[in-house]
Backbone as CSV, one residue per row, in Angstrom:
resi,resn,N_x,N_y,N_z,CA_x,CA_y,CA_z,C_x,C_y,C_z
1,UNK,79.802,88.357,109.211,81.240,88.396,109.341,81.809,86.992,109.178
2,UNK,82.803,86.785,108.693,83.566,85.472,108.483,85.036,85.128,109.271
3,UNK,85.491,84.880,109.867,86.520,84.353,110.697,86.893,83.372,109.669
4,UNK,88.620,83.874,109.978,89.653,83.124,109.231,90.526,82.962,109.670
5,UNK,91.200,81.786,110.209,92.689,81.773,110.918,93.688,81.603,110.197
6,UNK,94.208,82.719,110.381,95.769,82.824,109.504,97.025,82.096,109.710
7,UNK,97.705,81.823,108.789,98.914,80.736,109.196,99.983,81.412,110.207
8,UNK,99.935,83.373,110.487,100.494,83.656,111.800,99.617,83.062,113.357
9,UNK,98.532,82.092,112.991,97.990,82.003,114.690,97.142,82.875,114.747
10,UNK,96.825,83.949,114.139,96.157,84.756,114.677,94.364,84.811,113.692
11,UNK,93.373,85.543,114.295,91.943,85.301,113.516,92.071,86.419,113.342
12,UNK,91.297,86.489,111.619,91.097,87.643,111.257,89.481,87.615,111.021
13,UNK,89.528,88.791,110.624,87.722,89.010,110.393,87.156,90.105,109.759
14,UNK,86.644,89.161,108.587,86.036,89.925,107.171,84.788,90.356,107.396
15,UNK,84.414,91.571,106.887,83.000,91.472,106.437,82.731,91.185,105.256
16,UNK,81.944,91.255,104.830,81.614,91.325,102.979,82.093,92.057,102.424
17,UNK,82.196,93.196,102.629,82.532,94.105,101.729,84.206,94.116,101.837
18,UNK,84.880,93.670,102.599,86.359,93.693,102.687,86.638,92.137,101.991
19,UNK,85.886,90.780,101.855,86.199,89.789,101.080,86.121,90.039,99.616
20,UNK,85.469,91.107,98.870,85.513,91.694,97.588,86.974,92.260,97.277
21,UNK,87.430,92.996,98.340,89.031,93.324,98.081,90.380,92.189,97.925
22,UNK,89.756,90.727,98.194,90.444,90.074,98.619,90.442,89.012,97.404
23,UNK,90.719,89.420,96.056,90.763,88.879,95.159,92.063,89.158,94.260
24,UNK,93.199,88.039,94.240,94.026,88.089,93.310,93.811,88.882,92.199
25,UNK,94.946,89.617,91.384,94.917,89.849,90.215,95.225,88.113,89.219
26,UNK,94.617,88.174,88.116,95.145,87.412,87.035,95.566,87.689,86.157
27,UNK,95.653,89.211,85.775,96.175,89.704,84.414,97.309,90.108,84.567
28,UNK,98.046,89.446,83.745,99.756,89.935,83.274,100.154,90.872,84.247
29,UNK,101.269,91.393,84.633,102.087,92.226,84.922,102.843,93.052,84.065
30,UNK,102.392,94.095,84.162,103.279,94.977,83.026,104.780,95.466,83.708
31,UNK,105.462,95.367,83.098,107.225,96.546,83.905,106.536,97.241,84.377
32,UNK,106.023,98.008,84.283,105.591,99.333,85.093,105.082,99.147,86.269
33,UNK,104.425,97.984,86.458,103.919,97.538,87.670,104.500,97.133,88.859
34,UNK,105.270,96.138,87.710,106.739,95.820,88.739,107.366,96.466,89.357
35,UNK,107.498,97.482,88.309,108.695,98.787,89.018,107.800,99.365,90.273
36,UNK,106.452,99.736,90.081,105.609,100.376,91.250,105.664,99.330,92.646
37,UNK,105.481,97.741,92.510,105.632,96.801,93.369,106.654,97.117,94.257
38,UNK,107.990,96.855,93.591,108.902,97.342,93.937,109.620,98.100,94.946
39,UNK,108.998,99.408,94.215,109.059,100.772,94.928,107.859,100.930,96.400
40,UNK,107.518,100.092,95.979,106.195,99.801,97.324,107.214,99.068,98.397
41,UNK,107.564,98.438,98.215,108.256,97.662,98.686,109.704,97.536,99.693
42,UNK,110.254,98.928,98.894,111.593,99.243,98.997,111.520,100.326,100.114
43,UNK,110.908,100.675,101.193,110.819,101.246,102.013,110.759,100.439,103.566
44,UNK,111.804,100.560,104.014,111.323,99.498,105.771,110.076,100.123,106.400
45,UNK,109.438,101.532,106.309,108.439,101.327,107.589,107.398,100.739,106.238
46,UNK,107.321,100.778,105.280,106.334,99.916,104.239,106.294,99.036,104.752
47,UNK,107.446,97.859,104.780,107.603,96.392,105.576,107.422,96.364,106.937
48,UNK,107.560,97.263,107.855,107.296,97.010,109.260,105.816,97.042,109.762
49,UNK,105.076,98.116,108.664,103.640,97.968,108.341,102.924,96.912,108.019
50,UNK,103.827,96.142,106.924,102.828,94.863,106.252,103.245,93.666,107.568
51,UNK,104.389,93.680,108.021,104.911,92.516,109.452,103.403,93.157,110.465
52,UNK,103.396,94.506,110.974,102.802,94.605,112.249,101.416,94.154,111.827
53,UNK,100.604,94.140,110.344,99.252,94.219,110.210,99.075,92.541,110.234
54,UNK,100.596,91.744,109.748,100.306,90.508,109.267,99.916,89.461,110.538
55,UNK,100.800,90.202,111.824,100.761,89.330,112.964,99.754,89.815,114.222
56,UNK,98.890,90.993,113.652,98.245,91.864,114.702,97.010,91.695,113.865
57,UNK,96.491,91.175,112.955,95.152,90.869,112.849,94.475,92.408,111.584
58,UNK,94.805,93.633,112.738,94.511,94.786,112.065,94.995,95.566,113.021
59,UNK,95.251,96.860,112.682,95.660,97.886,113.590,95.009,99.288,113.363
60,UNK,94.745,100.417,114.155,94.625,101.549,113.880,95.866,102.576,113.720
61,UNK,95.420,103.516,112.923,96.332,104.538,113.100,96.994,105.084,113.998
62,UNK,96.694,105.185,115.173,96.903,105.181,116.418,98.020,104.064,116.916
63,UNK,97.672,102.740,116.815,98.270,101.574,116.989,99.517,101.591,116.173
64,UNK,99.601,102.241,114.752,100.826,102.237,113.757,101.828,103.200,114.984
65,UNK,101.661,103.739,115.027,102.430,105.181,115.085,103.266,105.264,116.283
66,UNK,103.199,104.661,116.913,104.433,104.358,118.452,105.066,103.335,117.576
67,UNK,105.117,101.778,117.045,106.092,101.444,116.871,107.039,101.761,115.718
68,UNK,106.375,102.573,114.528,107.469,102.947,113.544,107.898,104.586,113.530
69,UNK,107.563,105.159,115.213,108.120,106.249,115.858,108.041,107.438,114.369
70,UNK,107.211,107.633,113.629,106.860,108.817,112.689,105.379,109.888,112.747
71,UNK,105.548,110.706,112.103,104.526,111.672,111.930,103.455,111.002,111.294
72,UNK,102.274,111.575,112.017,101.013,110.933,111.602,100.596,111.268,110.075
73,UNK,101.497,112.197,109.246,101.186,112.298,108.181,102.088,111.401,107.361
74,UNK,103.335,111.253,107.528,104.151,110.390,106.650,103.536,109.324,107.110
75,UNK,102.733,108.258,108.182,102.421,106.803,108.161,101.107,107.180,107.637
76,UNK,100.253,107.779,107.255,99.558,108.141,106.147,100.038,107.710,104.560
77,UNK,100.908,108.855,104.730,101.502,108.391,103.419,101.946,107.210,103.264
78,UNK,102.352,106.434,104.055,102.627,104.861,103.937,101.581,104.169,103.685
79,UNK,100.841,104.259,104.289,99.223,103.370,104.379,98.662,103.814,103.172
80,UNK,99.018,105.058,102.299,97.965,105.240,101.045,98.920,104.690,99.735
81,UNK,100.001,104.568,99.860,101.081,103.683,99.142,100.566,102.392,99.352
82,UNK,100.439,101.827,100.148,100.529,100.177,100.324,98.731,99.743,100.365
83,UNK,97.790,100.508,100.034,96.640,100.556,99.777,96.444,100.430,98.342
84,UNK,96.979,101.151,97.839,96.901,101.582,96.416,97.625,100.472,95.458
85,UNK,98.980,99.597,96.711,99.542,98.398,95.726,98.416,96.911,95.848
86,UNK,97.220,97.587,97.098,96.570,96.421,97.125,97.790,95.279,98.042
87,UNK,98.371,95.991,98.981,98.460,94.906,99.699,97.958,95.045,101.334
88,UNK,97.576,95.837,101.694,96.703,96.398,102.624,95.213,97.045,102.155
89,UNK,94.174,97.016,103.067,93.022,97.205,103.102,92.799,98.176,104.373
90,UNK,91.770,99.319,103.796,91.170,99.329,105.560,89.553,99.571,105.190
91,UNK,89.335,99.419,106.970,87.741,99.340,106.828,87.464,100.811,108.064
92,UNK,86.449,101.658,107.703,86.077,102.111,109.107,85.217,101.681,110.017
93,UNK,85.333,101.539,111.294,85.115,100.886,112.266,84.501,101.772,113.186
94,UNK,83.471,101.741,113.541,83.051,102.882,114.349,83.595,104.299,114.154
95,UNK,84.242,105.102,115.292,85.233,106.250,114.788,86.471,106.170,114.781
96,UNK,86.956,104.446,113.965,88.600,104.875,113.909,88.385,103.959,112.580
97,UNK,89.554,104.128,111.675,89.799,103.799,110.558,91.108,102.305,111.199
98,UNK,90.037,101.046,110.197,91.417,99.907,111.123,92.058,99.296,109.884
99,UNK,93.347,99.451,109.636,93.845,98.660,108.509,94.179,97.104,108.794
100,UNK,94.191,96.578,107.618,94.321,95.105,107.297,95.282,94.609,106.174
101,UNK,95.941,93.435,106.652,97.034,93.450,105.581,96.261,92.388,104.462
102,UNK,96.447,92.489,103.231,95.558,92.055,101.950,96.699,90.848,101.669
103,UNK,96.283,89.597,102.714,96.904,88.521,102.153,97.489,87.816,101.050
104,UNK,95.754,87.882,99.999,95.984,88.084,98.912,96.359,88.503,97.559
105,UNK,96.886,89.966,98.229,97.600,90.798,97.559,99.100,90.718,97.574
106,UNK,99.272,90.038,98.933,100.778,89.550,98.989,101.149,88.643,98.614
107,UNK,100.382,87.518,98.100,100.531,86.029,97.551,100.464,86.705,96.480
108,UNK,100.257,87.702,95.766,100.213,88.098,94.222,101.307,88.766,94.253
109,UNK,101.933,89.896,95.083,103.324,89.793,94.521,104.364,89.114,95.035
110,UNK,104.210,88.562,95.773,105.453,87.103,95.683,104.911,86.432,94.530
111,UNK,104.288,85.954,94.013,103.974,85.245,92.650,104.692,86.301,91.322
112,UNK,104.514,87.132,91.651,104.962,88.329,90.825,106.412,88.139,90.619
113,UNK,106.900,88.426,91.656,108.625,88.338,91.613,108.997,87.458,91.225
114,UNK,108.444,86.084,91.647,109.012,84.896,91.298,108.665,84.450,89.794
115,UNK,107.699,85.300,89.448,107.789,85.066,87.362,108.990,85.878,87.125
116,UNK,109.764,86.570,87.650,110.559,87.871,86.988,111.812,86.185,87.277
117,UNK,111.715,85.366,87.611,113.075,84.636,87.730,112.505,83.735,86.362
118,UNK,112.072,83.448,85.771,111.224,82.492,84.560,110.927,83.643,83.666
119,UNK,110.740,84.963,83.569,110.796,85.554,82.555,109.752,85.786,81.717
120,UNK,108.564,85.212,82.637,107.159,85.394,82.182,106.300,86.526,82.659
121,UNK,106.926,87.866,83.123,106.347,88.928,84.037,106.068,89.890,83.120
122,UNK,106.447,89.962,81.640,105.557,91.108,80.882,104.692,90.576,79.930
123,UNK,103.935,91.796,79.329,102.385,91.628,78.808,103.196,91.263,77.716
C-alpha cells in the first residue's frame, strides 16, 4: 500500500491496483467528450460527491447516502456516471464497496476546460 497526503490534509491510500487507475489521459479531447465531461459535471449531488470523496479520503455507500439525502439507487447512478468519467474510483474492501475520488482525473478535466479557453480541445 502507498500513502499519499493530499493537498486537502488528509492521507489517502493506494494499493496497486488502484495506482493503475490513476493515470492522466494524453490524447486529445474530442467535443463529444467534452460535452460528456460536462454533463458529468452539471449535476450538484455529482459535485457534492467529488467535494465529500475529495476531503474524506474515501467513503462507502452507506457513508454517501445521509449527506446527499437520496435513494440508494439514484447515488448509484451517480457513482457509475462519475466512474465512467474517470473521476472517481472504487475498490472493494472487505464487504463494502469504498469509493475514491481520481485526483488525477480531475487535474485532467480542469486541464480540459481550460484548453476550451485557447481553443486547442478538438482532435
Amino acid at each position: 500500500l502507498l500513502r499519499y497526503f493530499s493537498p486537502s490534509l488528509s492521507w489517502l491510500i493506494f494499493s496497486p491496483k488502484s495506482l493503475l487507475k490513476l493515470k492522466p489521459s494524453k490524447k486529445p479531447i474530442s467535443s463529444q467528450s467534452l460535452v460528456s465531461l460536462a454533463h458529468t459535471l452539471s449535476d450538484t449531488s455529482r459535485v457534492t460527491i467529488l467535494q465529500l470523496l475529495h476531503s474524506n479520503g474515501y467513503l462507502s455507500l452507506k457513508d454517501l447516502l445521509v449527506p446527499l439525502g437520496c435513494s440508494r439507487s439514484t447515488l448509484q447512478h451517480h457513482l457509475a456516471i462519475l466512474e465512467d468519467a474517470n473521476l472517481i474510483y472504487s475498490e472493494q474492501y472487505d464487504s463494502e464497496k469504498r469509493y475514491y475520488c481520481n485526483h488525477n482525473g480531475l487535474e485532467t478535466a480542469v486541464n480540459t476546460f481550460s484548453k476550451l479557453t485557447k481553443g486547442d480541445f478538438l482532435q
